[in-house]
N, C-alpha and C positions, 0 to 999 in steps of 0.2 A: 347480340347474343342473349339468347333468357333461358333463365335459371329457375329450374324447376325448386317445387320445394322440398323433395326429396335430395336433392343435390344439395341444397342447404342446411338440412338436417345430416347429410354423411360427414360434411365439412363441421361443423360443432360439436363437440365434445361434452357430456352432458357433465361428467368431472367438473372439468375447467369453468361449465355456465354456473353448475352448482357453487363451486367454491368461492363463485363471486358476491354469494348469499351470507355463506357462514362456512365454520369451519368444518370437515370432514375428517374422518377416520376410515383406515382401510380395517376391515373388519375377514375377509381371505383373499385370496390372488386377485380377485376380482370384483368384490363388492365394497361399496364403503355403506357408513350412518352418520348422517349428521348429528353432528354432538352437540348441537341445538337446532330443535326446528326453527327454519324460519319464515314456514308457514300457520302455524299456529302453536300457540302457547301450550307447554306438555314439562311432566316433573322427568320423563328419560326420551328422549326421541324417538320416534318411530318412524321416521325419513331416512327409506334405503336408496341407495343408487347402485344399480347392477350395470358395471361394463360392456358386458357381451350381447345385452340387447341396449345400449343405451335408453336406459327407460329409469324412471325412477316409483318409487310406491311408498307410499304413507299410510302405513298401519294402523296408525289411530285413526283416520278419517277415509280410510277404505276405499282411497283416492291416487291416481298415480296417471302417469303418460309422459311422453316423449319430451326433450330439449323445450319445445316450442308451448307444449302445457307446463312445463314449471313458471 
C-alpha cells in the first residue's frame, strides 16, 4: 500500500506536532500562539497556528507553511 503525502499530512495534526516544540495557547475557537517561539528568539511571539487550514505563520519572520515546513 503507498501513502501519499497528502494522506500524511490529513493524518497529523499541526497542534499536536506544534506542541511537541513548546507550549501553546488558544487564543479563539480556533487558533492558538506560541508563548515562546521556538523558531527563533523574540521578546512576545509571533508563531500562529490556525486549525482550520492546519498551517502555521510567523509574523516576525514573514514565514509559515504546513505540518511538514514546521
Amino acid at each position: 500500500m503507498t501513502v501519499s503525502l497528502q494522506d500524511l499530512k490529513s493524518n497529523i495534526d499541526i497542534v499536536e506536532a506544534v506542541q511537541r516544540y513548546c507550549e501553546i495557547k488558544r487564543v479563539n475557537n480556533n487558533d492558538y500562539v506560541a508563548v515562546v517561539n521556538p523558531l527563533r528568539e523574540e521578546k512576545t511571539s509571533s508563531l500562529h497556528i490556525y486549525v482550520d487550514t492546519q498551517r502555521y505563520y510567523d509574523y516576525g519572520s514573514s514565514e509559515g507553511g504546513d505540518v511538514f515546513d514546521f
